[in-house]
N, C-alpha and C positions, 0 to 999 in steps of 0.2 A: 472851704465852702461845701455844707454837701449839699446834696439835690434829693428831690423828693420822686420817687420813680413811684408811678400808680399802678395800682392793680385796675386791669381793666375788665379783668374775668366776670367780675359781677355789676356791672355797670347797668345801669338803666335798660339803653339801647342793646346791652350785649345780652342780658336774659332775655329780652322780647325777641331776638333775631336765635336765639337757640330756642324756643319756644315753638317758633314757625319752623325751623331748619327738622326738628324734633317732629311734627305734626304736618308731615307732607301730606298731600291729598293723593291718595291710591289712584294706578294709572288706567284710562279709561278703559270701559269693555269694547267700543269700536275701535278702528280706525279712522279718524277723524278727517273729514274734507278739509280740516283746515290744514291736513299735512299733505295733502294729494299732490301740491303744487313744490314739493321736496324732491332733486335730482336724482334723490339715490334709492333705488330698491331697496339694498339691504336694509338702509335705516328704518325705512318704514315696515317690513319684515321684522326687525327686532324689536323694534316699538311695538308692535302686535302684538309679538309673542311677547312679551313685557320679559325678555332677554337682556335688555339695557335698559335699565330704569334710573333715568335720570335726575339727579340728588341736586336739591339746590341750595345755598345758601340761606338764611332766613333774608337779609340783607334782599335779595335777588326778590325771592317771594313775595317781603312788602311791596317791593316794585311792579309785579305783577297784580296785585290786588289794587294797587293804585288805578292802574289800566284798568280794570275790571269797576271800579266804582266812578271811572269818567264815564261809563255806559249809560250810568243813571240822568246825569248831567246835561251829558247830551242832546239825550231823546227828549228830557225838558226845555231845552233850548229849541228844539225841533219843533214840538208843539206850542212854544208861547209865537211863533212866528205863522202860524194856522197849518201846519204839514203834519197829515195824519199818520198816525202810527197804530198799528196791530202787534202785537207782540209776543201775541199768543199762537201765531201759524206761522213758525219759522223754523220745526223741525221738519225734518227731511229725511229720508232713510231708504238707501236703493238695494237693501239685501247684501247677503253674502259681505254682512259688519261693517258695509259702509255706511256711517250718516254724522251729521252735525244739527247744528242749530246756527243761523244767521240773529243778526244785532236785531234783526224786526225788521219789519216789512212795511213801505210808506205806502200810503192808499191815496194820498191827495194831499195837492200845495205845494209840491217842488218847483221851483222857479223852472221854468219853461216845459214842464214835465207835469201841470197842476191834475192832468188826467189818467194821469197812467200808474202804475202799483211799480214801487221800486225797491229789492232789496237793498238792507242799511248794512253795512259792515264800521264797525267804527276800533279803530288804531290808537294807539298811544306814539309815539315819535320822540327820541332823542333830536339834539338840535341839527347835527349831522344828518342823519336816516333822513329828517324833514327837508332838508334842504334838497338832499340828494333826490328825495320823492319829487319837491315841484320843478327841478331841473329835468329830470327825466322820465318822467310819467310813472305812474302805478306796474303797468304791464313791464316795463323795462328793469325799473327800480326793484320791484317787491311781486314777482313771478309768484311766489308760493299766494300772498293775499289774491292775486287776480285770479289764480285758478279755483284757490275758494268758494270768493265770488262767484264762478261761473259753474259752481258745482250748486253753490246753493239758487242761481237760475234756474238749473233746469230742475231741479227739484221742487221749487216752488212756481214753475213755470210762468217766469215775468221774463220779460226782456229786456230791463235796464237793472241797473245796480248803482249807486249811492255811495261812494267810501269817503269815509271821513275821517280825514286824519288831523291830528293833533300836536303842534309841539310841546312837549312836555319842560322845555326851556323855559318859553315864551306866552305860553296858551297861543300863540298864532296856529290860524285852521287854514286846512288845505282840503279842497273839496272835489270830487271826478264824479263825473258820469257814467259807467262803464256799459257797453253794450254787448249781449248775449252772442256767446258764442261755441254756436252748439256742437264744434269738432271738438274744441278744446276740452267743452265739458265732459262729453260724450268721452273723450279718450283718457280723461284724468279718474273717471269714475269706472270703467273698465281694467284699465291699470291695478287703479286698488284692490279692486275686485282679487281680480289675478294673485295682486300679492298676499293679500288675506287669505285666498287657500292656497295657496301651493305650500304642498310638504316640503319641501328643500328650499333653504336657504340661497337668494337669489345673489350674486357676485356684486363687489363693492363698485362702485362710481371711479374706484383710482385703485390701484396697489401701491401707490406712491403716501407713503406717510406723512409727507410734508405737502401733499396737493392741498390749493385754499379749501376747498369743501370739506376736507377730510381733519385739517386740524385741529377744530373747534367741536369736531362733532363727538357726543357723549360717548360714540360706538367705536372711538380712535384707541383704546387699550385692547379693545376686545381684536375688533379688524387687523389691527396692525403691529400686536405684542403676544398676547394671551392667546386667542382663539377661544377662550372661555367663558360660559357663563357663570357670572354671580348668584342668578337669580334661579330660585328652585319655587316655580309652582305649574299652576296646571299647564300653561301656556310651554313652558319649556321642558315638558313630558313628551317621552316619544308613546305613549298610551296617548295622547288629545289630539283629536284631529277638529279642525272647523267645517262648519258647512255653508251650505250657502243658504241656508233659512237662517242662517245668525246664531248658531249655537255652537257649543262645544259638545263634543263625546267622548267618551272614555272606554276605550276597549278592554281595561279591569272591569268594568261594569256594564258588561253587555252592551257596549255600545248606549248607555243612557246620555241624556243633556247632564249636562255639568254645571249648576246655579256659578252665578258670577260671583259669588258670597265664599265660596269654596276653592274657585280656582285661585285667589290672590295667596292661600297657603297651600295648597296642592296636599299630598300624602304621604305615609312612609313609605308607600311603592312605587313611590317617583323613581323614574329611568331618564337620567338626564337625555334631550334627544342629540343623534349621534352631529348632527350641522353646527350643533353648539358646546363641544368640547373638541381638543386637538389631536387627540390621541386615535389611531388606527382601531376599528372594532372588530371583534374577533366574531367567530359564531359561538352561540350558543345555544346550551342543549335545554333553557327554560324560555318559554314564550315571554313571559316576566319579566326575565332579565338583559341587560345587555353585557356584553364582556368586555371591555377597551386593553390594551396591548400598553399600561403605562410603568416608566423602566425597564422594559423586559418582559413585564409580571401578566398575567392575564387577571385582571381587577373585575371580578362580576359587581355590578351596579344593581339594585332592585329595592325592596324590603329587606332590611337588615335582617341578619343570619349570620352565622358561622362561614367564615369567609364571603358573605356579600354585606357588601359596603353601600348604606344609602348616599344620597347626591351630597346630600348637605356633609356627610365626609370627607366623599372624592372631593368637592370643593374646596372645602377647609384646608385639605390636603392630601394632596394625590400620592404622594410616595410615601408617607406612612401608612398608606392602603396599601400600596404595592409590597411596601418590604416590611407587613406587620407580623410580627411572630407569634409565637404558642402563648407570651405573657399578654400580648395584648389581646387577642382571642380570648383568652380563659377572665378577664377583664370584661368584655363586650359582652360575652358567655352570661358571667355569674351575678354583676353587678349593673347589666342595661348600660354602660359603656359608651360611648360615642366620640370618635374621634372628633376633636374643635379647631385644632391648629396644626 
């Protein structure tokens, strides 16, 4: 008997989900309040610095965009029942690259609340997550959503908050009132703050590789294998520093702002910075460059040159930078050359 074994490579579903996987959405220029309410410093440090840029499946994406189009739904539902919505005064922004945008802002009609302006925050929910939400409250359940919430409070300075969550099982709706709380906001928006400028990389939540927070997180090859970045653009240049009027600068450039258009590809004078590679740094004798100590070798990093190797090399690969000889030189030299692998 034989069997018929399918090709699944070009399937409907499988081109649409390499499609999205293919057409990721570029990682935001802030720091997002919706992360504020995340345990770990460094995560939200490398997320900034778009250090760990996390890649997702097409599969995962639709599912994301699924969430994203119950927003529309909702607030329809919100309004056939007379509860008003603004939707247009929900962004929020406290400097120094913190800010978000909330689901909208109810003006009037919330059952026992028909006077008062309430931010909306609206959820999607597997069947579990929802359960586990009305068993144990929002604050208990889903830390990072509550801090959110209470950043987009005092940013749109209301005192209640709205979250509405959804089983994505079931459509069953699970609905809180949350009340302002202005230590918690206060302290989740200065946090950030903190961690959006500080030059040095802030220590992990665990050094434990197998701690829960740590095994699932995009930044567990990097923390707990590697010590390396993948990603070469302005963000993880030791020339870019942030400020706290929200920009970036460039000390190749006099210190200019840095369009957010340019930093997602950075330059050929990228200097990877020294928090995000493993290797010991050495001195050096060009402002430019950095030197790192890798196999032995003293590796100058900057604008490619004759013996200086750009990031996206050292990346590719570090010890054929270290132990490259006369042929690969006269290669890089004559023919614009760049090491790939």
């Amino acid at each position: 008997m034989a069997l018929e074994i399918k090709d699944t490579t070009n399937t409907i579903a499988s081109l649409i989900d390499h499609y999205h996987a293919n057409n990721q959405e570029l990682p935001r220029p802030h720091l997002g309040i919706s992360l504020l309410g995340h345990s770990c410093d460094r995560h939200l440090w490398l997320s900034f610095r778009w250090a760990v840029i996390q890649k997702h499946s097409g599969r995962l994406l639709r599912l994301f965009r699924r969430g994203q189009l119950e927003e529309d739904q909702v607030i329809k539902d919100l309004k056939s029942i007379g509860i008003g919505i603004n939707s247009r005064q929900t962004h929020v922004d406290f400097g120094s690259h913190i800010s978000g945008s909330a689901d909208g802002l109810l003006t009037a009609g919330v059952p026992g609340h028909e006077a008062e302006n309430l931010v909306l925050e609206i959820k999607t929910h597997s069947k579990k997550s929802f359960t586990a939400l009305v068993k144990h409250g929002l604050e208990k359940e889903k830390p990072v959503h509550y801090i959110q919430m209470q950043g987009y409070m005092l940013g749109l300075k209301v005192k209640k908050a709205l979250y509405f969550a959804i089983c994505k099982d079931n459509d069953e709706i699970h609905t809180e009132i949350v009340d302002f709380n202005y230590t918690a906001a206060t302290k989740a928006i200065e946090r950030g703050k903190k961690i959006a400028l500080s030059e040095y990389m802030p220590e992990p939540i665990s050094a434990d590789p197998v701690w829960y927070e740590c095994k699932m997180c995009p930044a567990h090859t990097f923390c707990h294998k590697t010590h390396m970045t993948e990603e070469v653009n302005c963000r993880t240049c030791a020339h870019s520093t942030p400020t706290a009027d929200s920009e970036w600068l460039c000390a190749r450039n006099e210190n200019e702002p840095i369009p957010v258009s340019w930093q997602h590809q950075g330059c050929n004078q990228h200097v990877l910075h020294p928090d995000l590679v493993p290797w010991t740094r050495a001195e050096s004798s060009s402002p430019n460059e950095a030197v790192y100590i890798i196999d032995s070798q003293h590796v100058r990093n900057g604008e490619p040159d004759e013996r200086v190797y750009s990031s996206k090399e050292i990346i590719a690969n570090p010890s054929a930078c270290a132990l490259a000889d006369d042929t690969v030189e006269s290669l890089r030299d004559e023919f614009n050359a760049r090491i790939v692998e």
